[in-house]
Steps between C-alpha positions, in 0.01 A plus 500: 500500500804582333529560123722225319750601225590340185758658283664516167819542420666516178824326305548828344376880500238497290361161518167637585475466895315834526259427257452164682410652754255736390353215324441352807388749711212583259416139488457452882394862521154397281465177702463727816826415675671814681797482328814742523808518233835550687867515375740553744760665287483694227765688257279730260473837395171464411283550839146583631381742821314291753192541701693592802717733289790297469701364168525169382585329174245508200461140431348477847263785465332309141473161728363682792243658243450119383420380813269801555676663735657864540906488481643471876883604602491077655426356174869636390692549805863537354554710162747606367530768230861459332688890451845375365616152396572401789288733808139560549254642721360284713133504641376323788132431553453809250779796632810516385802461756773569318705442196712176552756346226476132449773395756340691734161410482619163510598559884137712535327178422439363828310835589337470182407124567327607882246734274425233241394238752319772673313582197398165425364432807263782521391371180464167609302635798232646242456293222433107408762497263860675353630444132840606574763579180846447536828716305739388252567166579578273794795354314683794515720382799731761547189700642381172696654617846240730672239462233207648528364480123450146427601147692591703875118663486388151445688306741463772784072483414479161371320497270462282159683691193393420099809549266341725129763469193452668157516277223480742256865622581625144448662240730233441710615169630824645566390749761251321698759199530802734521288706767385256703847340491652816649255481782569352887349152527216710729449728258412225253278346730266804471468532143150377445517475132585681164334737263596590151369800385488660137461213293352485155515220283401121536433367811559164398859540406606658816360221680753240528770843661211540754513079576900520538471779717302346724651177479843706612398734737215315679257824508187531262486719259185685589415687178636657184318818392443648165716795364234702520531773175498869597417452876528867684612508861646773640889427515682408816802672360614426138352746223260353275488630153228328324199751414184419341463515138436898449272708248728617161394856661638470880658770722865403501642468832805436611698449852899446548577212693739637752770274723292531795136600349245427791133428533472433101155325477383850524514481146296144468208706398666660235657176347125353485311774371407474123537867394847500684844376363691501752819369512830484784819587328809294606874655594683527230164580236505840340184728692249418184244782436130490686183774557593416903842367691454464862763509693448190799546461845890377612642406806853651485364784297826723482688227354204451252527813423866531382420144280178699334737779439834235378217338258412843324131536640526810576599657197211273303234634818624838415402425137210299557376802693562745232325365237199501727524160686396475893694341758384334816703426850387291709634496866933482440416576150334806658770595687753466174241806386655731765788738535669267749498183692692491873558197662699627764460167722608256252211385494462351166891457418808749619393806644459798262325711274441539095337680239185412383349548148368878624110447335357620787569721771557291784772360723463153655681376827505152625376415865552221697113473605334297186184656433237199404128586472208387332305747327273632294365820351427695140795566265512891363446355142093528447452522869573030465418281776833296618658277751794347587825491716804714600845311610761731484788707738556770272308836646447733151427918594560750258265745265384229301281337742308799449316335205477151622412209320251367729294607858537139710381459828452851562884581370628645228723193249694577255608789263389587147712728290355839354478394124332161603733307363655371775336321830623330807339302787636256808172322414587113474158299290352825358402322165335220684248780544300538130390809550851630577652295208236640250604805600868451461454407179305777375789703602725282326340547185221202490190653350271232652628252756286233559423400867653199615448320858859401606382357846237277319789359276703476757257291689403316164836374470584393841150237469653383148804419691304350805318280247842363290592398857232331612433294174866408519594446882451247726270743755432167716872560653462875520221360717680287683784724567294731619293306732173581307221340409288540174262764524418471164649510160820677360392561183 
């Protein structure tokens, strides 16, 4: 039997299809139904290393991990990872073919639609059901020819579609009429019904919008869920600043927000931990002092490089580090720590080399064979268990891998610099790990870290989500979409 599809799509970016669909997933994950999450595009720089060693987009590793599954290269079988303003890489059932600008990839499309359908169906072929998310919006129609995102997945599956909108950034009624407006009359068939999402207030005074709308449109409005206060998912792409309220005695940590800063929900832990205040600092904010700066992962990481160095970090690292403060790079930010970067392929912009910061002895060149593992091993700081991922084309040598910062899978990661004031690691999650983390912040200058179990939060908050959703939605047409029956309750 083949696995049916239901899938949400968005007026805007940000409307809350991916946490939809997590929401979902865990629901029909705890009933027992085999259930798979699938978008087939994605444009993130925030991504996750499969099961079958492949890369796909982080939203869809947190609602594989709701559904109880491990993160598979045909839950995400398009992403693409942006390098300038108008070019990114793009991946293909987890390897990267190339580096395409938007014009261009617009022609790819019809190569990239073949491995999307051929994802889906091996899905289908294994599982009783797909949540699948859509991008953006299907109203953008100057993107409708060849679409792959929204509406043309849809129609070329056919399967039912539910339209999310986020009240809380106003004109609610505007988008889902002015979106479904912009859609082909088959299109608009195969909207199922609405959702508005983020709402807090009274229920009663929204009521007679929700009546018009439906009077309007013809489609029920299945469900309008709570704005639910300090939710943590792990980002699909946007940076998330909020933190949890901190002790008057925290570690100060900070990390620059770079144009093209990659894989930041590494730092999720930090932003939730109460002895931590941790905080992103925007372009244009002067570098504000801290016991620890970490230097974060980037995607164009030359280019990232020369805006660190235009925004006067290096001069206040060069402080920082003299009046005793230690500095942490993690994976481009690692490569910044070098004596140079060489990209002689173009690989992540033009072709060329620079000069890094010169921390550590090293020299970095990028590759075009992405290097995407899985792993796990003990850090050099107290000997710490730790585990987590490597995405990255950059290939470091130089004398100060001799003092690495961690022993991973039987390799040498990472470099640590002779005073100990300075390490660096291509180790993606490493303070999901508590050991690791309690160790970091020792270094840092945190007396006493308390231990804190991000996976258990993580998992906490994905059921507090699950539970908003199904007090809230109409779960008899998830059913029904879905060709299900009850096997119990949501709740």
């Amino acid at each position: 039997m083949t696995a049916r599809t239901l899938m949400v799509q968005g007026t805007t970016s940000d409307a809350g299809k991916s946490t939809l669909v997590a929401a979902l997933c865990r629901l029909l994950a705890r009933r027992g139904v085999k259930v798979a999450p699938f978008k087939p595009q994605n444009m993130a720089l925030n991504s996750a290393v499969t099961e079958d060693g492949g890369e796909i987009g982080r939203a869809q590793a947190v609602q594989a991990r709701a559904a109880g599954l491990s993160p598979h290269t045909d839950m995400n079988p398009v992403l693409l990872k942006p390098n300038t303003d108008t070019g990114a890489q793009v991946i293909v059932q987890g390897r990267a073919v190339g580096n395409l600008d938007a014009h261009d990839y617009h022609g790819y499309k019809r190569i990239a639609r073949r491995a999307v359908l051929e994802s889906h169906e091996r899905l289908a072929a294994r599982f009783d059901a797909i949540v699948a998310e859509g991008a953006g919006s299907p109203a953008e129609i100057n993107l409708r020819e060849g679409d792959i995102a929204n509406m043309g997945f849809a129609e070329a599956v056919n399967c039912p579609v539910i339209l999310i909108a986020d009240i809380d950034r106003g004109g609610v009624f505007a988008h889902l009429v002015g979106t479904l407006a912009l859609l082909s009359e088959s299109e608009r068939a195969r909207v199922v019904g609405f959702v508005i999402n983020r709402f807090r207030g009274d229920i009663g005074l929204l009521q007679p919008g929700l009546d018009w709308l439906e009077r309007e449109t013809g489609k029920p409005v299945l469900g309008v869920l709570p704005y639910l206060h300090g939710l943590h998912l792990e980002a699909e792409d946007a940076i998330e600043s909020r933190q949890r309220d901190a002790s008057a005695e925290a570690l100060q940590v900070v990390v620059p927000v770079t144009p093209r800063i990659s894989n930041h929900t590494d730092f999720d832990p930090l932003r939730l931990h109460p002895q931590v205040d941790f905080r992103f600092v925007s372009p244009g904010e002067m570098p504000p002092s801290a016991d620890l700066v970490i230097l974060p992962g980037s995607k164009s990481v030359r280019a990232d490089l020369a805006f660190l160095r235009a925004a006067g970090w290096e001069f206040s690292i060069q402080r920082h580090l003299r009046y005793g403060g230690k500095l942490l790079g993690i994976c481009g930010g690692f490569q910044m720590l070098g004596q140079e970067i060489h990209d002689p392929l173009g690989l992540e912009g033009e072709a060329g080399s620079c000069s890094g910061f010169g921390w550590l002895d090293m020299v970095t060149v990028l590759e075009p064979e992405k290097q995407l593992r899985n792993v796990q091993g003990r850090l050099s700081l107290e000997n710490a268990p730790v585990m987590g991922y490597e995405i990255h084309a950059g290939v470091t040598n130089g004398a100060a891998l001799g003092n690495p910062f961690a022993r991973l899978n039987a390799r040498n990661d990472g470099a640590c610099s002779e005073d100990g004031q300075i390490m660096g690691t291509y180790l993606h999650g490493l303070f999901e790990s508590s050991a690791a983390t309690g160790a970091i912040l020792r270094w840092a200058g945190l007396a006493e870290p308390k231990t804190q179990d991000y996976a258990a939060i993580r998992d906490a908050e994905i059921d507090r989500l699950a539970d908003a959703v199904a007090a809230h939605l109409d779960m008899n047409v998830i059913d029904r979409m879905l060709g299900l029956t009850r096997r119990g309750e949501y709740a």
